[in-house]
N, C-alpha and C positions, 0 to 999 in steps of 0.2 A: 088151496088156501094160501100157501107161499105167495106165490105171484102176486096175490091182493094185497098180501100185505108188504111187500115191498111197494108195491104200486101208493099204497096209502100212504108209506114214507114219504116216497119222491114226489107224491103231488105236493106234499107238506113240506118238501125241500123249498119243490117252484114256489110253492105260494110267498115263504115267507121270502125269499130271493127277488120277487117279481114284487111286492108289497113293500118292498125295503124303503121307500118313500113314506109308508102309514107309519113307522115307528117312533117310538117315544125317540124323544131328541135333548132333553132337558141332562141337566149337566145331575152328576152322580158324585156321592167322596169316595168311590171304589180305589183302590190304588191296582195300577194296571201292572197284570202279569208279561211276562217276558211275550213278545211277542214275535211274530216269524214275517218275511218278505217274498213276496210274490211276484217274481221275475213277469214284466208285461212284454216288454220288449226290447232288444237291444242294435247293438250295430250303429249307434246313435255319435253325432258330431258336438259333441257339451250343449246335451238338452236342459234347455232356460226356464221352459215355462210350458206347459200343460194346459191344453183347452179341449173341454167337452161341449159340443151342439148341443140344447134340448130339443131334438128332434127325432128322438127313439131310431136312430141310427146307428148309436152305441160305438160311433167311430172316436178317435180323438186327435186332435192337431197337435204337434210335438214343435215346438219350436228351438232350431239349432240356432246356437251362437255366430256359425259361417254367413248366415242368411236363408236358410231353405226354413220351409213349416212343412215339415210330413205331416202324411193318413194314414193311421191305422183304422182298420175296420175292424168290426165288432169282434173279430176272435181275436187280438190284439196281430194281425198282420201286417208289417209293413210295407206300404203300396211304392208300389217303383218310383210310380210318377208324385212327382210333391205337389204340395197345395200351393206354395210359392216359394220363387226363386228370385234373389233379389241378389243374389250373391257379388255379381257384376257390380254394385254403386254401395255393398256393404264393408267397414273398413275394420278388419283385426287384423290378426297375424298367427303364426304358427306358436309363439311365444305364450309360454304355458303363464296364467294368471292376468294375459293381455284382458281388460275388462273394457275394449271396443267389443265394436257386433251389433247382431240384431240385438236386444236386450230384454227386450217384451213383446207382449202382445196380447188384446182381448177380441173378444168375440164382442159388436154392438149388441144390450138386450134385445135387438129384437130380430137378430140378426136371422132367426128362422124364415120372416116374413121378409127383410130386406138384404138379407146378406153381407152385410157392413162389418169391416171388422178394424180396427188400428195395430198400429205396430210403430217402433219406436226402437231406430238405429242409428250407427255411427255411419257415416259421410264420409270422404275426402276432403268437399267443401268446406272452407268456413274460413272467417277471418279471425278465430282466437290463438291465441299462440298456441296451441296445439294442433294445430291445423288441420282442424275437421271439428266438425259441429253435430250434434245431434237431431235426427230427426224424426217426427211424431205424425205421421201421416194415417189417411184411411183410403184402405182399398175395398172392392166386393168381389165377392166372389161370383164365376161364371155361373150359366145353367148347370152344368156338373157342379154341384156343393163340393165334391174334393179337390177342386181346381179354383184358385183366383186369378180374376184376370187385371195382368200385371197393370197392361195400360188405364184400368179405374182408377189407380194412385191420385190422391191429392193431400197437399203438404197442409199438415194443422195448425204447424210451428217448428220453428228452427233455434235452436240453442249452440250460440258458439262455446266450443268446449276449449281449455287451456293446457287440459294437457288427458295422456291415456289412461288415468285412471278415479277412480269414482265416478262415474259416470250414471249412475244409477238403471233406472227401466222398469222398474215398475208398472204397469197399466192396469186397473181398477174400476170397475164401475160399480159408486155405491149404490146402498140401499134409495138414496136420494137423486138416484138416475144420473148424476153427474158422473165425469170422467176426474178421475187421482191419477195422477203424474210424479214418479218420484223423481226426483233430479240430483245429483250428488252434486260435492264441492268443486269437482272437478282437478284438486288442488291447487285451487284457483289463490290460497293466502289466506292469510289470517281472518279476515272478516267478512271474506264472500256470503258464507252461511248465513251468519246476520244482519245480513245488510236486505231489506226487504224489495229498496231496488233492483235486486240481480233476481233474477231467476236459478242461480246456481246454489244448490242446497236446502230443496225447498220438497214442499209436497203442495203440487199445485192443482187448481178445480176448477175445470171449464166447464162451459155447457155446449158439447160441439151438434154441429148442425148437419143434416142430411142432403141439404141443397147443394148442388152443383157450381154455383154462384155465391158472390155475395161472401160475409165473414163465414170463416170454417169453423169458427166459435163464438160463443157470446159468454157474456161475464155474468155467474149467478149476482145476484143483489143482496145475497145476506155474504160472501167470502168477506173475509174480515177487514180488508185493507180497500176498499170498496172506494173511491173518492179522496183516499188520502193520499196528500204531496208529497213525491218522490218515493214512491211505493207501486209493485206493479200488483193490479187486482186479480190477477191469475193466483198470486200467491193465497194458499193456504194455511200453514203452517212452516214454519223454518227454522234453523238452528239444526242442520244435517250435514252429517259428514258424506253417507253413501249407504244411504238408505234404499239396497239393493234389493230384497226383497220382503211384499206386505201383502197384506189378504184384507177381506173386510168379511165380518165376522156375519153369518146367516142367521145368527140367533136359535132360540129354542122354540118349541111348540108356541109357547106362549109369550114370544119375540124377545125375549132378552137375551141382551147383549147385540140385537139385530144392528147393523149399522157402523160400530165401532172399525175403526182402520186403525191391524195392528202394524209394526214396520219393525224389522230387525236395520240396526243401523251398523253397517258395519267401523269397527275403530281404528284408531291411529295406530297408536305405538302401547297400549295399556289396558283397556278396557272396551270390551262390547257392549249393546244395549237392544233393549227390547223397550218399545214406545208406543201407548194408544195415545193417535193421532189427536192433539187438539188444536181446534178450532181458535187460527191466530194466535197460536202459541209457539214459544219460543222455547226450544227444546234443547238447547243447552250451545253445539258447540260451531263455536272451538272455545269460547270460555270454560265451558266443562267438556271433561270425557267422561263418561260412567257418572260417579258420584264427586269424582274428585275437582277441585276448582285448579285451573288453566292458566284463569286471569284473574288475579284479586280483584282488578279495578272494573270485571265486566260479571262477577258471580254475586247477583243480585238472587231475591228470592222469587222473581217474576219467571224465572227457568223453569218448566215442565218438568218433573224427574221422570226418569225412566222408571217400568215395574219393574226390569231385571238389569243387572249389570251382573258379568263375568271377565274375571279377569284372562290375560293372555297366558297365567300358568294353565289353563283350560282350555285354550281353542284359540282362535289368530282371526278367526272371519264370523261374523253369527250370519248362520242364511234363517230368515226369517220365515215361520208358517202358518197354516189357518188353526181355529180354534176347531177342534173337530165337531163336527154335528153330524156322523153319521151314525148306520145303525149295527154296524158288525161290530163293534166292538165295544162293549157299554160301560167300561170300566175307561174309556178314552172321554167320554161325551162330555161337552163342555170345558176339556181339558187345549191350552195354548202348545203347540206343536213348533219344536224350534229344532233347529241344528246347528251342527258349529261345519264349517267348511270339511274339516278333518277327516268326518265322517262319526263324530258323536251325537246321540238324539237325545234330546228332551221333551218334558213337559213342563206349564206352568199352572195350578191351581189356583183358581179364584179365592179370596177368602169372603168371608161375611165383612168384615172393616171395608175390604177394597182392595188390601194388600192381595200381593201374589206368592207360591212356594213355587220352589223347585226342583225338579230331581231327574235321575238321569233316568231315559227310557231303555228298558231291557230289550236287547234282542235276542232271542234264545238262538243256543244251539243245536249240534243234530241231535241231543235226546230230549229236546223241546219241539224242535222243528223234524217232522218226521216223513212229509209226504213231497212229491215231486212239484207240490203247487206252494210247499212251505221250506221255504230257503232260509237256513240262517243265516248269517253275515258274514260268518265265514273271515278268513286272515286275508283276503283282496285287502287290499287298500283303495277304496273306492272314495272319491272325491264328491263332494255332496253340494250340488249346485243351485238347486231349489225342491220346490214342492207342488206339486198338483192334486187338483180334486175334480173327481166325476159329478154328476147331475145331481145323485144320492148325495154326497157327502163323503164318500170315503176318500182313502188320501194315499198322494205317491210322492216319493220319492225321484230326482234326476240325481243320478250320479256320472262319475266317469272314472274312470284307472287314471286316465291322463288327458290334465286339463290345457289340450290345446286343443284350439277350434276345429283343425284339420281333423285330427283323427278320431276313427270311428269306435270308439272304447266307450261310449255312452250307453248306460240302458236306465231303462224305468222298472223301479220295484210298486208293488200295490202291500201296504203294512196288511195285515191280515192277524187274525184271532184263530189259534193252534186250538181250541177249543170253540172255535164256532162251529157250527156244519154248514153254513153257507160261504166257508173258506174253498166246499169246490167249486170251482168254473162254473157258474151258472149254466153256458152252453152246452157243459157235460152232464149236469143236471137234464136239461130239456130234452138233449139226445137219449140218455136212458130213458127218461119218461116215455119219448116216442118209439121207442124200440117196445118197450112191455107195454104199451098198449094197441101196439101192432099185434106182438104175442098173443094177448088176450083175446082179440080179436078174430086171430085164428086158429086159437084153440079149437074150437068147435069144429073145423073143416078139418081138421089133422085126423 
């Protein structure tokens, strides 16, 4: 009778682990308990950005700031061979906080059928006083889906950069099939931001194209700046200082908040900011930082505010993250995920008005976090560079000990619920299942 009824556990482990897609998704007022990190993988060169296939391969592409994209495979392994090496015409340096590099990268939705994917790095090339320009290109990948093949490259767009930093990178595909592009100022001066003819400190929306031939983009018809003089219609939104990382939000069962693009922008000398993107809106700076006004003569009331500003007695960089919509942890759900570079985490709360709250997320320690799949945070000083999310919804963390491109002090956490039971390893799940129904099986012949 034992054996059954563990058996009847662990099918009810798998079910709800392998079901994690059916689950309520809709946002909760729970306030979330200390929670624990789940080392995925490490050995990592300042991983940027996080990408999952939907193609129940369970692998995920890790994107290094040097220029490589690893594979991990479904046990979180990391494969020797990369998915792309670009390293040869990608432009940083050993200098910890250099913010050249690869910078992003998405997977095209449809990328199961066509294998398409963008990526968006620093150059050598370019005519701007910094001398090197960004660029937004799409490659595909080979018949092996873990391998892209270099020579598919083709350039989307090219941004002269003025100098190494803000540079942004971003890569986006909304709810509305288009491509978001973040772009920083570049420290390009006082007005680049708002100036709707640069492209420098913007969030901008193509609609790129799959042909071989021909524009590698075309211009939606509803972007806001669509036909107007001395204006480019790539532009979306602007008034950014280095709106380095943004998500767009999946919404709940019953689509809200589907669509929204949040953006952490990081700040000057004063103040961070957390911003839903809008539409041909002018988002503050360099007239404003935070809440504060810059330029008397440019802080009009046409400025978008930010839902959160923090100051630099709190943090020096905001890395910006998704709204969670997964299903481990239900006291997170519909809850805004942010961090400060530091390695402090947060949350933001929706209100009924529209306002936001916020507070700091707990990470427990070892008599919170208690098993080898549940890590507290422990006294590392671990450098917090962005955030990833698998196919479900759940979310990770990139961090690193030490933020220069070269070295390999990078790993990836998965936040995890010390109180779920689907905090074990799925895979270790499956494996016991299949060992006791092996058992079972040959019970009778013993």
């Amino acid at each position: 009778m034992y054996i059954y009824a563990v058996l009847f556990f662990l099918v009810a482990c798998s079910h709800v682990t392998l079901g994690a897609k059916d689950c309520s998704t809709s946002a909760t007022s729970e306030t979330p308990g200390c929670l624990c990190l789940q080392e995925v993988v490490g050995g990592l060169k300042n991983p940027v950005a996080m990408l999952q296939p939907d193609d129940d391969a369970g692998r995920f592409f890790i994107v290094e700031q040097i220029g490589l994209i690893r594979v991990t495979d479904s046990s979180g392994r990391l494969l020797d061979q990369s998915f792309l090496n670009i390293t040869s015409k990608v432009l940083t340096s050993d200098s910890p906080g250099d913010e050249r590099g690869l910078l992003g990268a998405v997977l095209d939705p449809q990328f199961r059928q066509n294998g398409y994917f963008y990526v968006y790095y620093s150059t050598r090339e370019g005519n701007g006083g910094g001398g090197h320009k960004s660029v937004l290109a799409r490659l595909q990948a080979s018949n092996d889906r873990n391998q892209a093949d270099p020579g598919s490259e083709r350039v989307v767009m090219e941004i002269a950069q003025p100098g190494d930093r803000n540079n942004g990178g971003q890569l986006l595909f909304g709810a509305d099939g288009y491509l978001y592009v973040s772009v920083g100022d570049g420290g390009a001066g006082a007005h680049t931001a708002g100036n709707t003819s640069s492209l420098l400190g913007k969030i901008l929306r193509i609609n790129v194209t799959t042909a071989d031939s021909g524009p590698p983009y075309n211009i939606p018809q509803d972007n806001p700046f669509v036909g107007q003089a001395n204006a480019r219609p790539e532009v979306f939104a602007y008034g950014f200082k280095n709106p380095w990382r943004c998500s767009v939000d999946k919404g709940d069962k019953e689509g809200v908040g589907r669509g929204r693009v949040f953006c952490g922008d990081v700040g000057n000398s004063s103040y961070e900011e957390i911003s839903i993107i809008s539409r041909g809106g002018n988002h503050g700076w360099p007239d404003r930082e935070g809440h504060t006004c810059q330029d008397p003569s440019g802080c009009d009331d046409d400025h978008v505010p930010p839902i959160h500003v923090y100051s630099h007695d709190e943090g020096i960089a905001v890395i910006g993250g998704p709204v969670y919509r997964g299903c481990y942890i239900p006291s997170l759900r519909g809850k805004y995920l942010y961090a400060d570079y530091t390695g402090k985490l947060f949350y933001l709360k929706e209100q009924q008005n529209g306002s936001w709250t916020n507070a700091a997320l707990c990470v427990g320690d070892n008599s919170v976090c208690k098993t080898s799949s549940q890590q507290s945070w422990g006294a590392a000083n671990y450098f917090i560079l962005g955030f990833g999310q698998d196919v479900s919804g759940e979310t990770y963390l990139l961090t690193t000990l030490n933020p220069s491109a070269s070295q390999p002090l990078g790993k990836v956490f998965k936040i995890v619920d010390p109180k779920s039971p689907v905090s074990v390893a799925p895979a270790l799940q499956l494996s016991a299942l299949l060992l006791l129904i092996t058992l079972l099986f040959l019970k009778d012949f013993i």
